[in-house]
VEXTOR-422903 format. One record per residue (C-alpha): residue in one letter; z, x, y. Coordinates in steps of 0.1 Angstrom, whole numbers, plus 5000, padded with zeros to 4 digits. Example, Ala and Ser with C-alpha at 12.3 -4.5 7.8 and 13.67 -1.06 7.14 Angstrom:
A507851234955
S507151374989
This chain:
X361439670488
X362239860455
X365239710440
X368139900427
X367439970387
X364040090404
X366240300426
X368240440396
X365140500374
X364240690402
X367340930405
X367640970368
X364041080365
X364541300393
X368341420381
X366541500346
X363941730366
X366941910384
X368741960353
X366042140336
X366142360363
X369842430364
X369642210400
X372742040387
X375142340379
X375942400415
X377142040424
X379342050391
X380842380399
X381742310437
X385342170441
X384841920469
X382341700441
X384141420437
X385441390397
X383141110392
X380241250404
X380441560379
X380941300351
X377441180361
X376341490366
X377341610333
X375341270315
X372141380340
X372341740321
X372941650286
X370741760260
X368542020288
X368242360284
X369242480315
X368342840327
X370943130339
X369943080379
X369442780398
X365842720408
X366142460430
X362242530446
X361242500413
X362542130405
X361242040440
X357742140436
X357641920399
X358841620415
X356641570441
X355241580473
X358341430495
X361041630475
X358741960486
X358841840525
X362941770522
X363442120502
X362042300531
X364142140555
X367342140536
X366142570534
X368042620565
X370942400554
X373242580535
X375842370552
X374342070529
X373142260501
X375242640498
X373542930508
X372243050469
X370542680470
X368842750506
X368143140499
X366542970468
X364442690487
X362942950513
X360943000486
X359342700485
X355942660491
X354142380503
X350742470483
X349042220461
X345742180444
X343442010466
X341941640466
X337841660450
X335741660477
X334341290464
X337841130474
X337741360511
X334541250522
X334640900523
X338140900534
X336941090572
X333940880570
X335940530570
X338440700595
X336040810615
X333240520613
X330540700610
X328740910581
X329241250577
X326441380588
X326141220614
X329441350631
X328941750613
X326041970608
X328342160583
X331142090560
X332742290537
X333642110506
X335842370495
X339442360514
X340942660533
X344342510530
X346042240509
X349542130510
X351841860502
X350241630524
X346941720538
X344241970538
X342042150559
X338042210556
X335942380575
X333142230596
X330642260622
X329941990649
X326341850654
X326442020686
X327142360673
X330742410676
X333242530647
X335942330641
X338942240613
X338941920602
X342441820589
X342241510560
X345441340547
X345741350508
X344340990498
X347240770485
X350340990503
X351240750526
X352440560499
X354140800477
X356440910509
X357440580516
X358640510477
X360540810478
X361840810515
X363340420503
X365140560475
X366340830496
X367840600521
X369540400498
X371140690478
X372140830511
X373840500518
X375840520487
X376740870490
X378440790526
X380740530512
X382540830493
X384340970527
X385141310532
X382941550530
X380041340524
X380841130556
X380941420577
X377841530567
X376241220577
X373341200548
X372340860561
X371141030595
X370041320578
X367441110558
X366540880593
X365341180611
X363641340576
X361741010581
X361041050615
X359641370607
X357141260581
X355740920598
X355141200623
X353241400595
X351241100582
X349741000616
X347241320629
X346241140658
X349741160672
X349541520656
X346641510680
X348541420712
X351441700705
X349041970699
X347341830740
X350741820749
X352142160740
X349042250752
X349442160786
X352742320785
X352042660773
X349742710805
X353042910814
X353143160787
X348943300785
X350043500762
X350743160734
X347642930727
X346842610711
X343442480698
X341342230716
X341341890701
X338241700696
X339141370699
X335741240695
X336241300655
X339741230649
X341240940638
X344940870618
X343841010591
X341841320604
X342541580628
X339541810642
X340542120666
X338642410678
X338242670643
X340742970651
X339443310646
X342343510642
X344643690618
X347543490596
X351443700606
X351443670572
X348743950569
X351144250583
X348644530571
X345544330587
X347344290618
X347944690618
X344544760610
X343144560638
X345444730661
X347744480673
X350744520690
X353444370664
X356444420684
X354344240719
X353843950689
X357743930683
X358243880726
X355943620726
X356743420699
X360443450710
X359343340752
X357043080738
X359542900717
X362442950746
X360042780768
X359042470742
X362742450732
X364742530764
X362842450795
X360342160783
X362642030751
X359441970736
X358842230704
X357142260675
X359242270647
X357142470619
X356642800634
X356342990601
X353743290597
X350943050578
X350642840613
X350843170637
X347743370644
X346643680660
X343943660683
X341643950687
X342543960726
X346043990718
X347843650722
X348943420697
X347543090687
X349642810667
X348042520642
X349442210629
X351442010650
X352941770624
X356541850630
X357741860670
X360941870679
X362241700711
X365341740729
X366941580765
X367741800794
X371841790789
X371041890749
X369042170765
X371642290790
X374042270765
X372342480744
X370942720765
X374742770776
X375742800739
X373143080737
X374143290768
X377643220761
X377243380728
X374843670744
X377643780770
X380243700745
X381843420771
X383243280739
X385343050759
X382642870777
X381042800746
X384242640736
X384342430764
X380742310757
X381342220725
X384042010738
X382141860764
X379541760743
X381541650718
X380841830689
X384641910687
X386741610680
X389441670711
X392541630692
X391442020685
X393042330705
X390042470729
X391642850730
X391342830688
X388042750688
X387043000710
X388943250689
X386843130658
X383743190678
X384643510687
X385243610647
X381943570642
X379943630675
X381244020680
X380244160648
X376844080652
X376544130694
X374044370709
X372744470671
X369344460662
X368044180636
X367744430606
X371544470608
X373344160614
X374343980582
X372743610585
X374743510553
X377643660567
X377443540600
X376143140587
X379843140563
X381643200597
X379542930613
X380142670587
X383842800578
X384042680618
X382842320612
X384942250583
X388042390601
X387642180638
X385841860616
X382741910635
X380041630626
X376341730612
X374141660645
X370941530629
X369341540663
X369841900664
X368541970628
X364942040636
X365642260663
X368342470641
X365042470615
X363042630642
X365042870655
X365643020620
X362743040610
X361243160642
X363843440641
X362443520611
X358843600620
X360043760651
X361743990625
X359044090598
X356644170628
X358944400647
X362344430617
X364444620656
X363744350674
X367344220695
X366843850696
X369743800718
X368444060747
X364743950744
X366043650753
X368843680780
X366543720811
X364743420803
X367743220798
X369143380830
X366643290850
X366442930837
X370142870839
X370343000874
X367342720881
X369542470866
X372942510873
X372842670906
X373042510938
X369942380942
X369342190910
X373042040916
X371741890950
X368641800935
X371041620905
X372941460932
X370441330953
X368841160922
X372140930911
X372940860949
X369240710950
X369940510914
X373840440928
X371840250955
X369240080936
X372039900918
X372739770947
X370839440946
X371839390912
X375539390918
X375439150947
X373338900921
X375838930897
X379038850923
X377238530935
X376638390901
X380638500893
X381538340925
X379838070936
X378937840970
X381937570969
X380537240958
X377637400933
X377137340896
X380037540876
X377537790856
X377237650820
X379437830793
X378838100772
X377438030740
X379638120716
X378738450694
X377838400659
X378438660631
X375838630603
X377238740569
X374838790538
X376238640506
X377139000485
X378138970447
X381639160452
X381139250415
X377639320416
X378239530441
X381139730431
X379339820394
X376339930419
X378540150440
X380040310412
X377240380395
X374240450421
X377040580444
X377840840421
X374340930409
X372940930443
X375641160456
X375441410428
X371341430438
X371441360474
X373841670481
X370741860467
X367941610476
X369441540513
């Protein structure tokens, strides 16, 4: 456990590194900072030579490893960050040099327990890929078959988890301001930006999505996932079948070859409806580098790091949301909203449903290439300012996704309509689970738990009321709060000062 001046080092380092980079200016300039915070802000930036625009992708990529894997999912936050931050982080890239072969090697040999050779009859030492946190060689099994063999940087582990503490506990601070910062929960933010990376650091559970999603996507033969060979992977090394395709990022490749770009789009668009709608189980980094074309048309996905799952009332909720908002039923939205919560209820329902409307009909029945996403993402957040609606960190991966998936869908076929591509399929899968048949299916299910608690009710009125003459039941022990001693000085100067750091960072760092 770091303490707190190694906490502060921390920030300051990393507030120095943003400064340099003009990271700062925004949180200075924006009127809800507190006055405190800019004060800090101000010290963090004094004496740097700060450039005209913000490069906030920039700042990330010096500082590390962790900071690059929070930029990219704070990109699709402008809610946390303001849009010219996130327009900015979309830039980020998740490329790094790679490890020298002479650290990789025995790093999958003591994974896997057994010498190299002995498990490959070839093995590139040169990397195809290398990001933040792993890389990717290329290999052939002893019995013949050609594979990728995924190897986690040597030391990351560790280099998350320092900055991942520091993030929590400048998160922590940053919530005791109120307000704003409250609302958008930074604490929960950072929890499931955790989640997301213990996720990362363990590729044999990378192992059992990818077997899972694979099982799933029997439905759509048009979306594939590589085999896993589970003989030769381990936490620390992934191996699945070697895909011969093309990257999406390849557009004129893909032309030459003769694929269908716009048949691409529709299946990228079912497959993630499916994952995210009808299973709730998706994965949550569908950007061109992990699609491929396959030369007999379908598409195949790699790395399986970051899934997203969501429960069945989340998923009806949504998929209502989305049809609402495709047959511009703005007032049913609304009411889901409320239903779910999202909408503190001392809010008028009519009101909100007007402010839906103000930003769902300009952009109704028109293609991708002319709907305004900044335009249309200002209404959206304008909305959850004006009805208080909290940041609902379970939702963030999947509002990740879907941009991002919107976006590929996009630079293959730029007059693609999302919304009709996807209104059968959410037709058809509402109809399944609203209509009559899945609400007597629902009911059948709590009458059979109604009558399982049974038993357990009748236990619990013969132990409240018992046989005259038997042993009164012993009391309750009484309940004991535990307190832990806290300097009330000590930790006022703290709050002050790492409060105030930590928020000017964190509203840029999560």
């Amino acid at each position: 456990m770091a303490s707190r001046v190694t906490h502060l080092f921390r920030l300051l380092k990393w507030g120095r590194t943003l400064a340099r980079h003009g990271a700062l200016r925004g949180i200075e300039r924006d009127p809800l900072t507190p006055p405190n915070v800019k004060r800090l802000v101000r010290i963090a930036r004094f004496g740097t030579r700060q450039p005209e625009n913000p490069d906030y992708a920039a700042a990330l990529q010096e500082i590390g490893p962790a900071a690059i894997k929070l930029g990219q999912a704070l990109a699709t936050r402008p809610d946390l960050v303001g849009e010219a931050a996130a327009a900015n982080l979309l830039q980020l890239q998740d490329d790094l040099p790679p490890a020298p072969f002479a650290q990789i090697k025995p790093a999958v040999e003591k994974a896997l327990g057994a010498p190299l050779e002995a498990l490959f009859s070839e093995f590139s030492e040169e990397p195809v890929g290398a990001a933040s946190i792993a890389q990717v060689h290329r290999a052939k099994t002893t019995e013949g078959k050609d594979v990728a063999v995924k190897v986690l940087r040597p030391g990351i582990d560790e280099v998350f988890a320092e900055a991942i503490e520091t993030y929590e506990w400048a998160a922590a601070h940053v919530e005791t301001l109120g307000g704003e910062a409250e609302r958008l929960r930074p604490r929960q933010v950072i929890a499931y930006f955790k989640q997301w990376t213990r996720r990362e650091l363990d590729l044999q559970r990378e192992a059992a999505s990818a077997s899972e999603l694979a099982e799933a996507m029997t439905a759509e033969p048009g979306f594939c996932v590589p085999e896993v060979d589970w003989r030769r992977t381990a936490r620390r090394v992934l191996t699945i079948d070697w895909i011969d395709g093309i990257k999406l990022t390849k557009r004129d490749e893909l032309i030459a070859a003769g694929h269908d770009l716009p048949q691409l789009a529709r299946i990228l668009v079912r497959a993630f409806l499916r994952q995210a709608v009808i299973d709730g189980f998706f994965h949550a980094d569908l950007h061109q580098g992990n699609l491929f074309a396959l030369p007999d048309g379908r598409l195949a996905a790699v790395d399986f790091g970051i899934m997203g799952r969501i429960d069945r009332r989340a998923r009806l909720w949504l998929a209502e949301i989305l049809y609402g908002l495709i047959t511009g039923n703005y007032r049913r939205v609304a009411e889901i909203h409320f239903e779910a919560q999202y909408v503190p209820s001392h809010h008028n329902i009519d009101e909100f449903a007007t402010a839906l409307r103000a930003v769902g009909e300009p952009i109704r029945g028109l293609p991708v290439k002319e709907i305004s996403v900044g335009r249309m993402l200002e209404g959206l957040f304008a909305i959850t300012r004006d009805f208080e609606m909290a940041t609902q960190p379970h939702l963030l991966l999947l509002q990740k996704t879907m941009v991002m998936e919107e976006g590929v869908a996009t630079a293959l076929d730029p007059d693609i309509n999302m919304w009709e591509t996807a209104r059968p399929f959410l037709e058809e899968w509402i109809r399944s689970e609203l209509g009559p048949e899945a609400y007597a299916a629902d009911s059948i299910i709590e009458f059979v738990r109604t009558i399982k608690k049974i038993p357990h009710l009748i236990d619990k009125i013969d132990a409240s009321y018992p046989e005259p003459g038997a042993a009164p039941p012993a009391p309750p022990l009484p309940e004991v709060q535990v307190i832990e001693g806290v300097g009330w000085l000590g930790y006022t100067v703290t709050a002050l000062v790492a409060g105030g750091l930590g928020a000017a960072l964190m509203m840029w760092l999560g």
